[in-house]
DRENZARO-615200 format. One line per field, with one value per residue (C-alpha): x, z, y; residue in three letters; residue number from 1. Coordinates in pm, 1 decimal. Each point is the difference from the previous one (the first is absolute). Layout:
<atoms>
u = (X, ...)
w = (Z, ...)
v = (Y, ...)
aa = (ala, ...)
i = (NUM, ...)
</atoms>
This chain:
<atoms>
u = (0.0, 163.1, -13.7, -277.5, -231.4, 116.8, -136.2, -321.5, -86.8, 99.1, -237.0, -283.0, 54.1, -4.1, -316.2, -168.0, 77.5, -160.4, -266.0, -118.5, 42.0, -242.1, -243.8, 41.4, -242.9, -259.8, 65.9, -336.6, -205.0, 239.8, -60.5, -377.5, 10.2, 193.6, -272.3, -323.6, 215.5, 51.3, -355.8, -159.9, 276.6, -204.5, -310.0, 264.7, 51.8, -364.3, -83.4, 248.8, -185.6, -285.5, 196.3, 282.9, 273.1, -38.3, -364.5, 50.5, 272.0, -243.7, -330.7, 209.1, 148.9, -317.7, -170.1, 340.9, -100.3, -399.1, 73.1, 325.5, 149.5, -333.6, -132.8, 309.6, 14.1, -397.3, 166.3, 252.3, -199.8, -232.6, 297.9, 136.7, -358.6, -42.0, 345.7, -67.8, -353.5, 206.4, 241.5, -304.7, -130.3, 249.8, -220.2, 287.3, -230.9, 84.0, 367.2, -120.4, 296.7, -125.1, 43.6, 374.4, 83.1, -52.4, 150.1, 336.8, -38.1, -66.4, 289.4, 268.3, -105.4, -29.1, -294.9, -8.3, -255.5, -38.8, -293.5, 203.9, 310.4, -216.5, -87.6, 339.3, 101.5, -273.7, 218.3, 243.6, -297.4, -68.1, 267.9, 17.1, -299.1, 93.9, 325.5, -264.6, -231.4, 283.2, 105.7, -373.5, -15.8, 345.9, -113.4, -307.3, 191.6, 212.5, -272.1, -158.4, 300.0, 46.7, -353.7, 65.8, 310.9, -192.5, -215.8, 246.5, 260.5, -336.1, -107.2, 349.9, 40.7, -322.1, 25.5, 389.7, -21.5, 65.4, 293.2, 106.5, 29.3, 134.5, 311.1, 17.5, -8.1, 251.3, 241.5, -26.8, 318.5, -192.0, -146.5, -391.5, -86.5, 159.1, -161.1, -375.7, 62.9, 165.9, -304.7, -268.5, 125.4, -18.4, -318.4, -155.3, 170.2, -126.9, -393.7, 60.9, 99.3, -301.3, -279.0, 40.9, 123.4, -87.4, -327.7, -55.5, 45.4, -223.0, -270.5, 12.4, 84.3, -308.4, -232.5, 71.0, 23.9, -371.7, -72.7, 128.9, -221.9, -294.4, 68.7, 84.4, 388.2, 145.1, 232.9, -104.0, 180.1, 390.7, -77.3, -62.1, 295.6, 196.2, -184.2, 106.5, 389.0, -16.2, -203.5, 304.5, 226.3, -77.4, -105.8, -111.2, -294.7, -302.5, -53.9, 215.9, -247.1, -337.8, 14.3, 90.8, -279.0, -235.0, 178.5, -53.7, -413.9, -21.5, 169.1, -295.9, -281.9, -52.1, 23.7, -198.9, 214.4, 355.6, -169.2, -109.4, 321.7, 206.5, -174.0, -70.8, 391.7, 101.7, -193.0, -16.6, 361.0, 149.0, -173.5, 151.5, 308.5, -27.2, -188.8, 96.3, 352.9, 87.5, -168.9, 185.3, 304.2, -22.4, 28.4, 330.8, 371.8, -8.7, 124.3, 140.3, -240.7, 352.0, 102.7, -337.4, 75.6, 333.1, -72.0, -265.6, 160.1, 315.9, -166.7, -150.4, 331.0, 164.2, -203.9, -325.1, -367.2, 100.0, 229.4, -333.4, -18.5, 362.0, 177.5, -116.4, 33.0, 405.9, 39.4, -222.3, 180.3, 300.4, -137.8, -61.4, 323.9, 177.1, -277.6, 109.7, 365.8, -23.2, -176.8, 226.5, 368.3, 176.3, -100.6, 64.2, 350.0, 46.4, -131.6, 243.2, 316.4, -133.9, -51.7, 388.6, 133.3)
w = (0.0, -138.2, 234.9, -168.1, 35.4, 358.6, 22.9, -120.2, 225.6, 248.0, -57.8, -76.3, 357.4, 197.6, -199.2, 12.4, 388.1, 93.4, -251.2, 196.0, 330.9, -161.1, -43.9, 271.5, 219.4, -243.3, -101.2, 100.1, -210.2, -322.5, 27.8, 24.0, -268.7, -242.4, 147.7, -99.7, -342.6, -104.8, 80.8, -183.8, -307.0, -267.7, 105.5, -114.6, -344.0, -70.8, 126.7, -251.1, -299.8, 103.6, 180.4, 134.3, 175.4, 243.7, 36.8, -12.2, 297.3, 199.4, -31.9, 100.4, 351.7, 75.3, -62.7, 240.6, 271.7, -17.3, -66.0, 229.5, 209.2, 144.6, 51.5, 208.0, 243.5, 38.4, 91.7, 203.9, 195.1, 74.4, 135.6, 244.8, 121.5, 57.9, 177.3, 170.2, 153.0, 77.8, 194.8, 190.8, 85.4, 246.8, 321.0, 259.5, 293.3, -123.6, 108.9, 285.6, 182.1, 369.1, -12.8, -198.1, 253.8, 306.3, -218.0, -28.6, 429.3, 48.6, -190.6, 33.3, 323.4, -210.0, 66.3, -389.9, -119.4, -386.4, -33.9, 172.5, -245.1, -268.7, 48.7, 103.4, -313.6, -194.0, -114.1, -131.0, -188.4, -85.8, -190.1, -177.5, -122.1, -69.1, -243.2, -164.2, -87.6, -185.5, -146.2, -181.2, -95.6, -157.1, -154.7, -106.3, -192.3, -143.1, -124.7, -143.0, -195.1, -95.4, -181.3, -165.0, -132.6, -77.9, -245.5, -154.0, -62.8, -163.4, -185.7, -203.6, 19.0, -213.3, -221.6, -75.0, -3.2, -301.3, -7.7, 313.0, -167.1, -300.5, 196.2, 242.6, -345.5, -163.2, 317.2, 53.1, -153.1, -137.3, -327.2, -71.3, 13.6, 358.1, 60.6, -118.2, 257.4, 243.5, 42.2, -55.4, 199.0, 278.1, -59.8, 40.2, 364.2, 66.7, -87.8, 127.2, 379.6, -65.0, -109.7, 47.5, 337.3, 141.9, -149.7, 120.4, 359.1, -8.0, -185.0, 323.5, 289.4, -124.7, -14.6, 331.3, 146.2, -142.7, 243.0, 290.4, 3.7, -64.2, 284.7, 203.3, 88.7, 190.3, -231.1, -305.3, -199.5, 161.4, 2.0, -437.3, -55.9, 201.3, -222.7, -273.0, 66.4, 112.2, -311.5, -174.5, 153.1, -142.4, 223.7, 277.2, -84.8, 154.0, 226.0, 233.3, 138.6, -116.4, 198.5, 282.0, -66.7, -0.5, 304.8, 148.3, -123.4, 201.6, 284.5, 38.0, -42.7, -367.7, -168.4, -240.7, -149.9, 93.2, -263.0, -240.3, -5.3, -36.8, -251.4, -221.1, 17.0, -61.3, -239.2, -208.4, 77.4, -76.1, -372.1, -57.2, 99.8, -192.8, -314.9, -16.3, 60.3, -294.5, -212.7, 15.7, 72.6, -337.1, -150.7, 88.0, 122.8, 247.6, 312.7, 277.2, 353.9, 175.6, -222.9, 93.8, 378.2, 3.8, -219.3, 187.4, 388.3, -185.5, -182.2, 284.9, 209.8, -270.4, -128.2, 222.4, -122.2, -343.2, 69.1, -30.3, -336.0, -119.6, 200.9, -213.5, -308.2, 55.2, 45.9, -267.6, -188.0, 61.3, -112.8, -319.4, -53.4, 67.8, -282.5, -223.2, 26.8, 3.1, -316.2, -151.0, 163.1, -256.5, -264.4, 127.9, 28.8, -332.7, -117.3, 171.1, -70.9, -357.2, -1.3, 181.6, -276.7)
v = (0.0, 321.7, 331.9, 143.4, -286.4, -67.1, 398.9, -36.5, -308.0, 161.6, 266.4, -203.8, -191.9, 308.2, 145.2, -332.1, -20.7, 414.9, -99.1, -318.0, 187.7, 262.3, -296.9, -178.5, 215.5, -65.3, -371.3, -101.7, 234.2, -32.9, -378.9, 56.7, 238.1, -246.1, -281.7, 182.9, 116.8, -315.3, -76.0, 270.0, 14.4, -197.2, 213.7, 273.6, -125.6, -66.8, 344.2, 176.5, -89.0, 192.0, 272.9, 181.6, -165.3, 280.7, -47.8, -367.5, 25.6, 271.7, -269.6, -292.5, 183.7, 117.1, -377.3, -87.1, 237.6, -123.4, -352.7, -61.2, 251.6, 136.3, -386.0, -54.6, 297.9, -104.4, -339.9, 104.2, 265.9, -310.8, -234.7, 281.8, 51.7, -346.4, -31.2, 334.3, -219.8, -303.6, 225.0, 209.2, -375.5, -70.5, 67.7, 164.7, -136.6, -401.8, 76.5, -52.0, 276.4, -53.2, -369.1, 37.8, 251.1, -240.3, -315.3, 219.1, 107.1, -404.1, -110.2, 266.7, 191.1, 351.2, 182.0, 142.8, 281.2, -92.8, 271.7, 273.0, -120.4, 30.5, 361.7, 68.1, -56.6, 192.5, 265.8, -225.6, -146.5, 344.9, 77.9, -284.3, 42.5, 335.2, -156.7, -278.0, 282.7, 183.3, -337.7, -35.3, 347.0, -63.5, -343.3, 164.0, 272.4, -279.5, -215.7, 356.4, 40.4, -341.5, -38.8, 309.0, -114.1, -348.6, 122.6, 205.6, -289.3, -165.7, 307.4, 7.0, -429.4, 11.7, 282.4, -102.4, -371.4, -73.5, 305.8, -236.6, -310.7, 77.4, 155.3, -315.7, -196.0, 227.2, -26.6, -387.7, -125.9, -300.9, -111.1, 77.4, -319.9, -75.2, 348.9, -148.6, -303.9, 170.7, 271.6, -283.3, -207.0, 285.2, 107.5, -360.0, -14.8, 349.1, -116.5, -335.2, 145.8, 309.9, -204.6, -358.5, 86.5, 336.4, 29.0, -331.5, 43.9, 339.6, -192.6, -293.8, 244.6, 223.7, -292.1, -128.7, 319.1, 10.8, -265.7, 160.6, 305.1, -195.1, -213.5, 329.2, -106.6, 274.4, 257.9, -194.8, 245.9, -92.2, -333.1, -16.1, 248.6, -318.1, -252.9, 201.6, -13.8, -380.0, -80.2, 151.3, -316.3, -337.1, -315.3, 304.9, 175.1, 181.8, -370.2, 161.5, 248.3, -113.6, -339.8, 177.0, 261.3, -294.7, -143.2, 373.5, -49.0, -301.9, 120.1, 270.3, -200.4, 0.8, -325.9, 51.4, 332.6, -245.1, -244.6, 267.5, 155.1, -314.7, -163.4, 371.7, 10.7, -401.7, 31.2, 298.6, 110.9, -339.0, -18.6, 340.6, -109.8, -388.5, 140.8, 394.5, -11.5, -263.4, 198.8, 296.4, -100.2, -248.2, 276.5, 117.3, -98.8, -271.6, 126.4, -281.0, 29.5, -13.3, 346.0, 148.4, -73.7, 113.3, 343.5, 103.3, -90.9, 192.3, 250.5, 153.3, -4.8, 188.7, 224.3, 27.3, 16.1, -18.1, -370.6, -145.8, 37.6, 76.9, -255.0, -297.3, 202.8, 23.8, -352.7, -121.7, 277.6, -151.4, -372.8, 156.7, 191.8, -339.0, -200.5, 256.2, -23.7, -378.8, 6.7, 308.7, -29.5, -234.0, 166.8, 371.4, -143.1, -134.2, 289.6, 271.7, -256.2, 40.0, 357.9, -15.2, -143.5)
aa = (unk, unk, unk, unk, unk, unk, unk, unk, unk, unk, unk, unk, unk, unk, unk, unk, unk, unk, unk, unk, unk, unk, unk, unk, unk, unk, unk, unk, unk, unk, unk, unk, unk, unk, unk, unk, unk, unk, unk, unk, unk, unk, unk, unk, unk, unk, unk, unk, unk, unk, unk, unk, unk, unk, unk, unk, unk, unk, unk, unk, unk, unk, unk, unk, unk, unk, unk, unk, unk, unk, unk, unk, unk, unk, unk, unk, unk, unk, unk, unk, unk, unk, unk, unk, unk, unk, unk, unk, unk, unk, unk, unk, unk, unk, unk, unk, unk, unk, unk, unk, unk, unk, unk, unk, unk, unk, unk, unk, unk, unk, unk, unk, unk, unk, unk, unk, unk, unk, unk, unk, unk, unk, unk, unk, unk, unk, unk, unk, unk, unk, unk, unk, unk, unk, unk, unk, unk, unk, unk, unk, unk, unk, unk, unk, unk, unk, unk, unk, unk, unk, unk, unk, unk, unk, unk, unk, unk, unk, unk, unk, unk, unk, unk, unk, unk, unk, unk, unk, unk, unk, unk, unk, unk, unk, unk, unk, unk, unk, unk, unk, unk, unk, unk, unk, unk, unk, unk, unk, unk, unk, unk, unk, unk, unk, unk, unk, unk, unk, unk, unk, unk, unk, unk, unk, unk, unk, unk, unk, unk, unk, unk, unk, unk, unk, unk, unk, unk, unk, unk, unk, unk, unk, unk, unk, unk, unk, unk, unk, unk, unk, unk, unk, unk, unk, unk, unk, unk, unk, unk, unk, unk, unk, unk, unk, unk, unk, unk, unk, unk, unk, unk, unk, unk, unk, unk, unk, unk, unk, unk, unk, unk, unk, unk, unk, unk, unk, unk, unk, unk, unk, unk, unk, unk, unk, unk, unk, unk, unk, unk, unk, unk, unk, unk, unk, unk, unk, unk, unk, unk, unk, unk, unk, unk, unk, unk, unk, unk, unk, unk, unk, unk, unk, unk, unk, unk, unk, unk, unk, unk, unk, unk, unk, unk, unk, unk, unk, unk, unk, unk, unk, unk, unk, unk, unk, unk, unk, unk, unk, unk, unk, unk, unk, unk, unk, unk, unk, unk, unk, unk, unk, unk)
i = (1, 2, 3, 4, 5, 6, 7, 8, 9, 10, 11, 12, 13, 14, 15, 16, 17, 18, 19, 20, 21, 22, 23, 24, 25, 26, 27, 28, 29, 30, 31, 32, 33, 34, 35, 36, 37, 38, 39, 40, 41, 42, 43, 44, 45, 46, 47, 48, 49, 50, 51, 52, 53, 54, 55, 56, 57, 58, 59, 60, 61, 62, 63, 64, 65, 66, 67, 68, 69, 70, 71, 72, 73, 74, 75, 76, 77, 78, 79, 80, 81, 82, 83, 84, 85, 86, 87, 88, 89, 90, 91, 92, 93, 94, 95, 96, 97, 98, 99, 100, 101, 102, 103, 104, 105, 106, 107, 108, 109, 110, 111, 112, 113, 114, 115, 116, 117, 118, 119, 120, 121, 122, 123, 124, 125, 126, 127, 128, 129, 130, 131, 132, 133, 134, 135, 136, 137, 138, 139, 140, 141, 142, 143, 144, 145, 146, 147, 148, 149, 150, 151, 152, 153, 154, 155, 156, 157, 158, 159, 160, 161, 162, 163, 164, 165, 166, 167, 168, 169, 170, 171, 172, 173, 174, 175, 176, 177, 178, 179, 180, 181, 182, 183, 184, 185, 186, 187, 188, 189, 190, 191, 192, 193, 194, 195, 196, 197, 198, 199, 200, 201, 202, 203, 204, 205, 206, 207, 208, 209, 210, 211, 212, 213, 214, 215, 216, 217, 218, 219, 220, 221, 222, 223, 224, 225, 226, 227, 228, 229, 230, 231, 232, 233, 234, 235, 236, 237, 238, 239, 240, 241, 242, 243, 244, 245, 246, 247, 248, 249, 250, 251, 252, 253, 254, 255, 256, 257, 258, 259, 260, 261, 262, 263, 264, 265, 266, 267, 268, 269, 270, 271, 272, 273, 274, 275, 276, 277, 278, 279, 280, 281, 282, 283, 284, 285, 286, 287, 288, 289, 290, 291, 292, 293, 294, 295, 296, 297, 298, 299, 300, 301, 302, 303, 304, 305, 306, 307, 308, 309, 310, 311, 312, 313, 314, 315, 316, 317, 318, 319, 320, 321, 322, 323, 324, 325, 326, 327, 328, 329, 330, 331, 332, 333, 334, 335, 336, 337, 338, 339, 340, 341)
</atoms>
């Protein structure tokens, strides 16, 4: 490597390194906006031969803000409420303080106050309070900022896709053909991980979440947002909270809503799962339950909220780089000795 290369990669390191600490802050909602974009890009196309690609772009962030963003802060607003009433539920009278305070004087010999150390330290609790307030307000402004910068990643994703492409396409140091497979091979993970998997899991967590406010299961709403994400990991599923649920029904003197409930989700959620899931994800890349599991466990570790669905997208991405070069690498060689020579 001559001096003048050595120069240049040395540039493009340190730019690439401020530009990813630019992004970094705002990770989540660049992912989300190259998620929905990649939704919404062939409704982009289709839209240009009647259209604009500015008016085309505009239509397609506005059906994004109606027909995902606002539908998950309506979600999310309902989760923290219900966790807000599972928090309230704890009774401070079952702690029972009187009969812990004479258990401690029995055992150790220290008469101990716990209420009077409780409001002792109310000021302390004060101010923390005072710091998590600031925190939210601060996380608020952040998240402000962040969907604002969403929509316009999205905006420009949309109306310069193809711009996008073509320069990805032109910068690829590979043939067109490699290119073709390469990108298709890509785009069949991508759909295989958003519908066959993702949409999947919504479809069963929303059905037997169904259940649950019909039957009147406390916080109904938490509980399907958690059906929801286990749906998303194979061999798991929803089972893990409605059986309880119906365990819960019994428990209280309903046996008749425990049946209901069990039998509505055994049923009903288990044909989705047998007869809905196959078809779908028949018709895209087959993606291993163990890559699914791993992705999504991963996924969330690394890069939050958005793991879910990008997690299993890297590592089927990276099952389909390797296809590719197993099917390409030989001749790529021959073909640069060739070129060499």
């Amino acid at each position: 490597m001559n001096l003048s290369r050595g120069y240049l990669l040395a540039l493009f390191l340190i730019f690439a390194y401020l530009s990813w600490q630019l992004v970094t802050p705002f990770v989540q909602y660049v992912l989300g906006a190259i998620l929905i974009a990649f939704v919404l890009y062939p409704l982009q196309g289709r839209l240009e031969n009647y259209v604009s690609s500015t008016v085309a772009a505009l239509a397609l962030v506005l059906l994004a803000v109606v027909g995902f963003i606002v539908p998950f802060v309506v979600v999310a607003v309902a989760v923290a409420d219900d966790v807000a009433n599972i928090l309230q539920s704890i009774d401070p009278e079952t702690l029972q303080l009187a009969e812990i305070e004479d258990r401690i004087a029995e055992e150790t010999g220290f008469d101990i106050d716990i209420t009077e150390q409780l409001a002792g330290s109310a000021e302390q609790i004060g101010t923390v309070l005072l710091e998590q307030t600031t925190a939210w307000f601060s996380a608020l402004t952040h998240a402000l900022i962040g969907l604002g910068l969403m929509l316009f990643v999205l905006y420009y994703l949309l109306k310069e896709g193809d711009a996008l492409i073509g320069w990805l396409r032109e910068m690829t140091p590979l043939p067109e053909d490699v290119q073709d497979d390469l990108y298709g091979e890509l785009n069949e993970v991508m759909w295989a991980v958003l519908a066959g998997h993702v949409l999947i899991a919504i479809i069963e967590g929303v059905i037997a979440g169904l259940a649950l406010f019909a039957t009147g299961i406390p916080n109904a709403a938490f509980w399907t947002f958690i059906m929801v994400i286990l749906s998303l990991v194979p061999l798991i599923g929803a089972p893990l909270v409605w059986i309880p649920a119906a365990i819960y029904l019994f428990a209280i003197g309903e046996p008749v809503l425990a049946v209901a409930l069990a039998v509505y989700s055994a049923i009903v959620v288990g044909v989705a799962d047998d007869y809905l899931r196959p078809i779908v994800v028949d018709q895209f890349a087959e993606i291993s339950p163990a890559v699914i599991i791993l992705g999504v466990l991963g996924g969330i570790y690394a890069f939050g909220i958005m793991g879910l669905f990008f997690g299993p997208v890297i590592l089927g991405a990276l099952l389909a780089v390797i296809d590719v070069i197993n099917d390409n690498y030989d001749r790529l060689g021959e073909e640069a000795r060739t070129a060499e020579n």
